[in-house]
N, C-alpha and C positions, 0 to 999 in steps of 0.2 A: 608263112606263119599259120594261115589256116586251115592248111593241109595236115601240118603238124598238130594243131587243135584236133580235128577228124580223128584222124590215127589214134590221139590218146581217146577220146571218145570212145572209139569202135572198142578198144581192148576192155576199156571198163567196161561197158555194157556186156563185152561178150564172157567177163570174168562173173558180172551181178551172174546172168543166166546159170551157169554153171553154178553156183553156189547154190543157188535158186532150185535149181532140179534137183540135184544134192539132198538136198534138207528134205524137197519134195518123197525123194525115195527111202529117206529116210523115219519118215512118221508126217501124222498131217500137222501143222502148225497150227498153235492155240491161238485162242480170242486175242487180240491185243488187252492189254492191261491198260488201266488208267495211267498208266506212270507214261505212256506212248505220245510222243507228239509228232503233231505232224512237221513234213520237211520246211514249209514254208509256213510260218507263223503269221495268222492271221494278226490284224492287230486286236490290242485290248477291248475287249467290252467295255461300255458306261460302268463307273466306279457301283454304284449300288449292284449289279452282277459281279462283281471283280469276284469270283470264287479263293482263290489263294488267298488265307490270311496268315503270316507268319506268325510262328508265337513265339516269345525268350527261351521258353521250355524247349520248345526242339534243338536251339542250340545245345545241349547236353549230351545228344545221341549223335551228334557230329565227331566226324574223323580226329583224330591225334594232328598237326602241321605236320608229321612225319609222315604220317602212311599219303600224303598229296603225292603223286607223283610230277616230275616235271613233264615229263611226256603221258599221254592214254596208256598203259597197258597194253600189250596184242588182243586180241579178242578172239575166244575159241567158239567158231560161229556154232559149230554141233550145240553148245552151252547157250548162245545165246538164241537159237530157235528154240530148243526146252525151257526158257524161262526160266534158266538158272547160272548165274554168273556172279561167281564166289569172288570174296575179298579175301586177302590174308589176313582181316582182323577177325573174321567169322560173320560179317554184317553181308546182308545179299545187296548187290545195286544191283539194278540194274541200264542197260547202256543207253546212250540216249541214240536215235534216229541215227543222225548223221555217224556216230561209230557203227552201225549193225552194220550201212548200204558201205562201210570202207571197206572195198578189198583188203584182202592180205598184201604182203611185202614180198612180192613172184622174183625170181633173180630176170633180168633185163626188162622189167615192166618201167614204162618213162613214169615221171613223177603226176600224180594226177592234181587235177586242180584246186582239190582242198591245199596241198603241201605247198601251190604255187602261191594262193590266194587266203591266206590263215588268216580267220578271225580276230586274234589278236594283233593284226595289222588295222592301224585307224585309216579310216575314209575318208578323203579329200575332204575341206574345207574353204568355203570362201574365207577370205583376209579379213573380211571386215561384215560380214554375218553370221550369226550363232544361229544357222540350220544345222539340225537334227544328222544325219545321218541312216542308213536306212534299216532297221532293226534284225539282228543278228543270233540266229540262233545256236545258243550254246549252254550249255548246263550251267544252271545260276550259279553253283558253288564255284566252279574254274573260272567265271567270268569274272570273280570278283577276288580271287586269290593270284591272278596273275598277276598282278600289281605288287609284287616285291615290296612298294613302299607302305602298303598296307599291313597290319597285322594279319594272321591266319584267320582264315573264315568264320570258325566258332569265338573268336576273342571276338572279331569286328561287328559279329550280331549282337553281342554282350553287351560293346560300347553304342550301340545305337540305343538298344533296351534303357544302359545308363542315362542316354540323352534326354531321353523320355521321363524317367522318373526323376530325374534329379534339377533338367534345365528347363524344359518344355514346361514345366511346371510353373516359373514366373517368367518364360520368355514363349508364349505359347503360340507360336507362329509356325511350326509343322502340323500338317494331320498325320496322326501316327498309322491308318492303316493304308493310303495312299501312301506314306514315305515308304514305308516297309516294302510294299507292292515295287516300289519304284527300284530300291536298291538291291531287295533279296527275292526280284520275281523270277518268272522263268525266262526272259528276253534276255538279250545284253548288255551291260552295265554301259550308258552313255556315259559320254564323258561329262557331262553337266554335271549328272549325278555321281559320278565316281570321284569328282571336286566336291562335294555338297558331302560327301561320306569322310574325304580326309578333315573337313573342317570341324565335323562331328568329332574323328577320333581325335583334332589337336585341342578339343576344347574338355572333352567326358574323359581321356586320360587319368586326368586328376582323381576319380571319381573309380577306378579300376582298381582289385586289389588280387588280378589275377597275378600266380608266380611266376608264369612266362615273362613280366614285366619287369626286365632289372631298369637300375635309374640310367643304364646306357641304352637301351632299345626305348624307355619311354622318351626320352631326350632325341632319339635319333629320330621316332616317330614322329613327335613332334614338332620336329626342323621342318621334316621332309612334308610335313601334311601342310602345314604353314606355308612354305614357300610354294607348295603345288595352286592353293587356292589365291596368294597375293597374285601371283603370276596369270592365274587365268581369268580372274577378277579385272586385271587391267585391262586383259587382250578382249576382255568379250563383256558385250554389255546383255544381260537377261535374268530373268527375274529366280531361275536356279544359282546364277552364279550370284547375284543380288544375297541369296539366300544364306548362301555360301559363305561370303562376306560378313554379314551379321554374325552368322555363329562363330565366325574365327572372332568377330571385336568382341565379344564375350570372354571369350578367353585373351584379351590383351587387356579389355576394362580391367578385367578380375586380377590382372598380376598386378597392372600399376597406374593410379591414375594421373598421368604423364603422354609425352610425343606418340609414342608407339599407338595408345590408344585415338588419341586425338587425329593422328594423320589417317587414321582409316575409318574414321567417322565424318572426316571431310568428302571422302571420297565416295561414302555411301551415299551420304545426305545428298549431294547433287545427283548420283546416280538415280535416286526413288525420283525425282523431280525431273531428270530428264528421259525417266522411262513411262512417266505420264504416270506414277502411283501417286502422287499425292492428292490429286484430282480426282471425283467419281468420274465414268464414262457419261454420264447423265449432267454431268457439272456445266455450270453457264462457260465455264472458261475454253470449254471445249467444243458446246453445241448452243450457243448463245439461243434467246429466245426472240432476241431482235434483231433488224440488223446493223453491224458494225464493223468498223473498221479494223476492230482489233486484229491481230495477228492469232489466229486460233494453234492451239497447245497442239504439236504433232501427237497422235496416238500411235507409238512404234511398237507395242506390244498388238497380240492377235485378239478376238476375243474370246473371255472366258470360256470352258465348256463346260463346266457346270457349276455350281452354288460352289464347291469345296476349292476349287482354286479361284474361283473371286474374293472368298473371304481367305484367303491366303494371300493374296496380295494386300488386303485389306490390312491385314495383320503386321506385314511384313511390313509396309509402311508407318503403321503406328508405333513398333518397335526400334527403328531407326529416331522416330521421332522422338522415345519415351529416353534412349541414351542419350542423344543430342542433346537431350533437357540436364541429364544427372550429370553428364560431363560439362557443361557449363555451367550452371546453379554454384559448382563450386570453385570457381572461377568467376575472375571480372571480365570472362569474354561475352562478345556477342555472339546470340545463335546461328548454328551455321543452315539452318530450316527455320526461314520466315514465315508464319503463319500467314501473311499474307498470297505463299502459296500453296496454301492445304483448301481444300474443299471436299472433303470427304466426310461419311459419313462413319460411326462408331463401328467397332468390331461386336461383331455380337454373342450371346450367352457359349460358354463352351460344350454343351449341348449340344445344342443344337446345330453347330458347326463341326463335331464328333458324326452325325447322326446325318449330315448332309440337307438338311431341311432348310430350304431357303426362306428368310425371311428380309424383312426392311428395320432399320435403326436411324435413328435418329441422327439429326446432323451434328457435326461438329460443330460448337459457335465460338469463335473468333471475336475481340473487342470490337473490330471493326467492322466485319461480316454479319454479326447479329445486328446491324445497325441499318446497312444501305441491303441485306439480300431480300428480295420482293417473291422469292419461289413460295409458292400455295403450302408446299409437303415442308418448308424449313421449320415451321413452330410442330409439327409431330412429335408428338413424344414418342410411342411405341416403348413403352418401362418393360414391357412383358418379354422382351427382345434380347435387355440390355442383361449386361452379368457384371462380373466382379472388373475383368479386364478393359469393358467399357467406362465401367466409372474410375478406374484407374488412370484412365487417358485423361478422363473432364479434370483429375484435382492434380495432373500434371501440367494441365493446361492453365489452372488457375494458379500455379507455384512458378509458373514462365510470367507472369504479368507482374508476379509480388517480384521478382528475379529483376525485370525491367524498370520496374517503381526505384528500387531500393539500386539501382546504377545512376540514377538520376542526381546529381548535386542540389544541395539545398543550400543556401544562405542563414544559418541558423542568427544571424545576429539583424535580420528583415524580416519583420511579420507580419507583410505580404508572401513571402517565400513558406516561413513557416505554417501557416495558417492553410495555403495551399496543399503542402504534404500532408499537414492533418487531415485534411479532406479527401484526399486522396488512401490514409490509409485506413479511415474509416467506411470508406468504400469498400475497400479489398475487405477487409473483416467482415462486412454487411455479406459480402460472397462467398463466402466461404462457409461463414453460417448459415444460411439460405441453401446452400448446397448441402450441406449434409444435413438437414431437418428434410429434404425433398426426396432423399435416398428412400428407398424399400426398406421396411422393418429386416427383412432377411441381411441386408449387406450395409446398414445404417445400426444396430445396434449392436453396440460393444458388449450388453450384459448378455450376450452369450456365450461371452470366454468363460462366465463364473456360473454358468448355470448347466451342471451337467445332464439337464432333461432335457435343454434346448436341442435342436437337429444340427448334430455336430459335423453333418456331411457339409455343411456352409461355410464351415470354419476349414475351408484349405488355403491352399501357399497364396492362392490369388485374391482373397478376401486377406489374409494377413498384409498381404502386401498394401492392398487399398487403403489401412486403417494405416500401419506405417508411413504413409506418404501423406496422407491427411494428414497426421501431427506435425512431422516434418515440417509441412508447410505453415501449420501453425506454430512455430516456432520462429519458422523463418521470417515470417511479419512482423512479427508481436516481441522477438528481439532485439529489435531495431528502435525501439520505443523502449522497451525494459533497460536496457544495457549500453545507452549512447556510450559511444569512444568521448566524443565531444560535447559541449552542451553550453546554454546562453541562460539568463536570465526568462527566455522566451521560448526554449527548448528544454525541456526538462524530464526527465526519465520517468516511466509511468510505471506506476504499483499493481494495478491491476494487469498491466499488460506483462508484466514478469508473473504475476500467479497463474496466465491463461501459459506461459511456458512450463513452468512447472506442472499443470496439469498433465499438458502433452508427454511431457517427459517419463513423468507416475505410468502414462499410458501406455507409451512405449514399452517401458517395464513390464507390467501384465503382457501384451503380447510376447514379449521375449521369454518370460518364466513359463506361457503356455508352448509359444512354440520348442522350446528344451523339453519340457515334461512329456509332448507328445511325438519327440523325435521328427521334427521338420528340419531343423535345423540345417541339414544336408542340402533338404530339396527347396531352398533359398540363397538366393547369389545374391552379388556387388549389392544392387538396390537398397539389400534389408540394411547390409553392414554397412552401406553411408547414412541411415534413419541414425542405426545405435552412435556410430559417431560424432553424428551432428546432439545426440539427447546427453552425451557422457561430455562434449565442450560445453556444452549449453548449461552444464552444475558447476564445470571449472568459472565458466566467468559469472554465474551467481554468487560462487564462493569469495568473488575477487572483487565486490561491489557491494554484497548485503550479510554476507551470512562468515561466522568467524571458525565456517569448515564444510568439508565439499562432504556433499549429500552422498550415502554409503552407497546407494543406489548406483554409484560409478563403476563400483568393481564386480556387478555382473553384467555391465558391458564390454567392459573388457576381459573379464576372462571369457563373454560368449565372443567378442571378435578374435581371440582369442583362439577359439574350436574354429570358429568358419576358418582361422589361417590356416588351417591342416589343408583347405579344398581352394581356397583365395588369397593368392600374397597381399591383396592390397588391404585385406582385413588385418593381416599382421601387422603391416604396418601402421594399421588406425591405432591397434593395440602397443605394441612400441613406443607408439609417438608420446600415447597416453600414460604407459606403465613409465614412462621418465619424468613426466613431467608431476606424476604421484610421490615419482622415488623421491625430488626435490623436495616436494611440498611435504612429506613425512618427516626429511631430515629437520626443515626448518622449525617444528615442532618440537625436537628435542634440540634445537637450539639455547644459545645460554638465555639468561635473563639479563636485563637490563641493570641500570644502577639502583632504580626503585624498587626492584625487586621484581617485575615486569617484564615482558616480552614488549619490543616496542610494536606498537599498533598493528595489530597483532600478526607476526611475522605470517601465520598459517595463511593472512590473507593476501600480505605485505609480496609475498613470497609469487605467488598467483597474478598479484595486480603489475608487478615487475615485469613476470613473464606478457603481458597482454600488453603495456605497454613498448617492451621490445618489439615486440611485433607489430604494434601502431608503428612504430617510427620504419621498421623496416621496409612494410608496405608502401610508408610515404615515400622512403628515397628510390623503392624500384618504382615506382609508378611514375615519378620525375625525375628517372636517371638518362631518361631520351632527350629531353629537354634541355638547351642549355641556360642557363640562369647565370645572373651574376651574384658573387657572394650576398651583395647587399640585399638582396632581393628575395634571398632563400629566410624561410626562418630555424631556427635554432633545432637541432634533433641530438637527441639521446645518443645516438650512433651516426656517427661521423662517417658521410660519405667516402671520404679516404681510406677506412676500414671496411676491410672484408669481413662481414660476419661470420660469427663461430656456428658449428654447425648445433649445438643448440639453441642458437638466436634462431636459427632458420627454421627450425624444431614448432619454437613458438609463435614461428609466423603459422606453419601448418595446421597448429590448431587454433589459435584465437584469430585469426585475418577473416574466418569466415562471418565474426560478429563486428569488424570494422567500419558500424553503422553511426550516424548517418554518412552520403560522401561528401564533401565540401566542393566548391567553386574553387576552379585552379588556381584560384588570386586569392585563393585563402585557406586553402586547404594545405595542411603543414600539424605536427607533434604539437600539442598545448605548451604556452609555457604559463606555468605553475607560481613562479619566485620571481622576485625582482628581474628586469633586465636593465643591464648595465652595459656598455661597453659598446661592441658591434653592434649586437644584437638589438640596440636602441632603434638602429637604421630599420629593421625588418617591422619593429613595432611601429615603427614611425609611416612603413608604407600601406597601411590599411589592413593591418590582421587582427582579426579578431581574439578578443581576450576572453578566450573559451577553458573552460576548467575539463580538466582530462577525470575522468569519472574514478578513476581509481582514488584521487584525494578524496572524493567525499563518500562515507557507505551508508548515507542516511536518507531518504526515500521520502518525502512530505506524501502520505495519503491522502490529507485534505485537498492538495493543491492538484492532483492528478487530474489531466488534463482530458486524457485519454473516457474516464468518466463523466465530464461534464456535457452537457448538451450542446450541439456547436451554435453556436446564434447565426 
């Protein structure tokens, strides 16, 4: 075999020479061009030298997918010593290194080592480590078109451009001139990165309006980019494919929040915890200061090499953590990332992390870590640091606490029990306000959505998002007290705390009519269009409790969730759910009158409070449908377990289950009843349930007696 090796050897060398003197007697050979590399590719330089920066624009003066060939060309060497070697489009390349030193195609020359040994053949792999491979030089355009399952070279720079402007934008966990470097430099497309590129194009797709794109090539794309990155996401655990992962559950949040999203946020959330990202490298849990027994956290990643991919992992863990949140919040699950194992510190301004300048940010603080951590540097503030995405995490953090409170059962007819929850969500309110009076004038003041002098550079996707999730959360509190399902003589629904929702709501509004006016709307995902949805339920069950018609304010939420469905199924469906449960509430308006000449109590509300209580009862029977009970024991509900719900009962679980506040104790938590009971149902009265009035009978509100404004003693 080695002989055979030799032999091919000697013939190529002795064919370069001959070519070589050729050319020599030919004319002298010009300076090498810049476009010339050498055969073995150094590695990369430190990213602040990285010369190559790609830009969107160049994709324009790229080839047709037609004129790719599947194979090189022959190469007419006389052409490629003159420094001229024609395309049939009219555009000049030139040839890279490894085609100049290929011989021609001689009749009996054995095959040489490039034909044995091709590029696009992958290198060994361990089974169970995600090492690199050894960097491979080949012209970046082939490197990254050989992949069949990818779209053609100029579309696939298009879709990464889209990623950028459209995702990167509220999920800012790529740097774009390092990504760029990564998948359109001059090396070889790793495989890390050639997964990290399909999950780009299954998720920016939507976002394409090139006509190459019929709905069978995006569909097929799609499949194939999806199944490439679930697949290597499983096989391999690292913080590319980590990456990888993320962007695809972007694109499964966004169609439907449902299984598909939730099983790969399972799988993310333990993957950031067991690749050591939730943790700083500096965290006690890893380098204790004292010593202990503890079992120290394995570090299985390498360490950073510079500022720009520390704060990418940084990022990359705060964005698992910022879904984790929005897919549970709207659910009675618990989260699948305990804060009990986060120890990190904020992501910092996007600046400064663009520009690669390393700085230090403030720590995350945890209910329970602000409490027992003794580190010197945990009370730093460092504000000068922080940006829009950092305080994005903090009112994420404080809407996981309000999330936690509000799963907690109360005893509303004990006031010991009651008295406690007041206190407790008088707490959360104290933090919340506190927190936004402590923000920077820059990323704390709303009146520069109305003040067109103000520096309107502040007002981007990621400041919009902050202000949205702040309300959100103040909603989320403050309607658990405005709009009890249930209520006692000693729990009673608070006036003021339904006005601090309705501010939110107004608030919401403005940002929505600013971000439509200045054309954002695009470069905002899922996040914004669960804010709109939670502020457009949040007037239906105002309208079902106080007010005898749903504030007009509803239908530019729904027609903007609406637009975002053109880019987000699950925005359609916010809008759906809501445009039927409007169609209802319309009809009942022109409903007939009653015998006095009257609409009985007032159907527009009657109408609304039916649907809310459908959905009280429904909640209760799934929530106690694992359980087995005996008849006697259950109490009395609107919808008979025996019955399948229709699917607009199910309708109206979707929107009203999310204000199913307060939750009751299992031994008493059950649908109000309202009327007399009689009969069976004596038995259930009889075992200790509370005779709680369902908020829908009464729409009258005592001011004076508001609870929520008296002082606590």
């Amino acid at each position: 075999m080695s002989h055979r090796l030799e032999e091919i050897l000697q013939s190529q060398q002795s064919a370069i020479t001959q070519l070589t003197n050729n050319a020599m007697h030919a004319g002298p050979i010009p300076a090498p061009s810049s476009h010339d590399q050498p055969v073995f590719k150094s590695p990369p330089p430190p990213l602040p030298q990285t010369p190559h920066i790609p830009r969107p624009e160049t994709a324009l003066f790229l080839q047709k997918p037609s004129t790719f060939p599947a194979q090189p060309p022959p190469i007419e060497y006389s052409n490629v010593f003159n420094g001229n070697t024609a395309q049939a489009n009219g555009f000049q390349q030139l040839p890279s290194v490894t085609e100049t030193l290929r011989p021609p195609s001689l009749p009996g020359l054995p095959p040489t080592p490039r034909d044995l040994y091709t590029p696009g053949q992958p290198h060994l792999e361990s089974p169970t480590l995600s090492v690199p491979g050894p960097p491979q030089v080949v012209n970046s355009e082939h490197s990254v078109v050989q992949d069949e399952k990818l779209p053609p070279y100029d579309l696939l720079y298009a879709l990464v451009d889209l990623y950028f402007r459209h995702i990167n934008t509220w999920c800012p966990i790529l740097h774009r001139r390092t990504t760029l470097d990564s998948l359109f430099g001059g090396s070889a497309l790793e495989e890390a990165d050639r997964v990290l590129l399909h999950a780009i194009v299954a998720t920016t797709l939507r976002f394409s309006t090139d006509e190459r794109l019929t709905p069978e090539s995006r569909t097929r794309y799609h499949s194939l980019s999806k199944q490439k990155v679930l697949l290597y996401g499983i096989e391999n655990s690292s913080v590319k494919a980590l990456q990888a992962l993320v962007v695809l559950a972007l694109d499964l949040v966004g169609a439907s929040n449902g299984p598909p999203g939730w099983n790969l946020l399972a799988l993310i959330t333990r993957s950031v915890v067991q690749l050591g990202l939730a943790v700083e490298t500096t965290s006690a849990s890893v380098s204790p200061n004292y010593p202990s027994i503890y079992t120290l956290r394995a570090m299985v990643l390498p360490e950073a090499k510079d500022f720009i991919e520390d704060e990418s992992r940084r990022r990359l863990f705060w964005m698992v953590y910022v879904l984790d949140r929005y897919a549970t919040i709207a659910t009675a699950f618990e989260f699948a990332l305990d804060e009990k194992e986060i120890d990190r510190r904020l992501p910092c301004r996007d600046d400064l992390f663009a520009r690669n300048q390393a700085v230090e940010t403030r720590w995350f603080k945890t209910d329970e870590r602000s409490k027992t951590d003794e580190r010197s540097d945990f009370a730093l503030n460092k504000a000068e640091n922080l940006g829009a995405f950092s305080y994005y995490v903090e009112i994420i953090g404080i809407l996981s606490r309000i999330h936690q409170f509000l799963k907690k059962p109360v005893d509303i007819g004990a006031l010991a029990d009651v008295e406690q929850w007041q206190k407790e969500y008088r707490a959360l309110d104290s933090l919340i306000n506190s927190w936004k009076f402590s923000l920077p004038s820059d990323f704390g003041n709303s009146a520069r959505l109305f003040n067109p002098t103000s520096n309107s550079k502040m007002v981007n996707c990621g400041w919009i998002m902050l202000h949205a999730t702040y309300h959100t959360t103040v909603i989320r509190l403050h309607s658990s007290a405005a709009y009890p399902t249930t209520r006692s003589p000693i729990f009673t629904p608070s006036y003021s705390a339904s006005q601090r929702c309705l501010t939110a709501v107004e608030e919401i509004a403005s940002l929505c009519n600013y971000v439509k006016a200045n054309a954002m709307l695009p470069k905002l995902g899922p996040p914004f269009a669960f804010s709109l949805w939670v502020a457009a339920r949040l007037l239906l069950v105002h309208g079902s409790t106080m007010e005898h018609q749903v504030n007009s304010s509803i239908h530019l939420f729904v027609d903007t969730l609406r637009e975002m469905g053109s880019f987000w199924n699950v925005a359609e469906r916010y809008a759906a759910l809501l445009q039927r449960v409007l169609d209802e509430y319309r009809e009942s308006e022109s409903g007939p009158l009653g015998v006095n000449g009257e609409r009985e109590t007032p159907s527009t509300v009657r109408i609304l409070a039916d649907m809310r209580r459908c959905a009280y009862d429904l909640d209760w029977l799934i929530s106690r449908q694992p359980k087995q009970q005996s008849s006697a024991a259950r109490l009395p509900s609107a919808t008979p377990a025996a019955r399948t719900p229709a699917p607009n009962e199910l309708e109206y679980l979707d929107v009203f289950d999310f204000f199913n506040m307060p939750r009751l104790p299992a031994q008493t938590e059950g649908p109000a009843t309202n009327g007399p009971v009689s009969g069976g149902d004596s038995v259930a009265a009889e075992a200790g349930a509370i005779a709680n009035e369902f908020n829908i009978t009464n729409f009258m509100v005592d001011v004076n007696s508001d609870w929520f404004m008296k002082n606590p003693t």
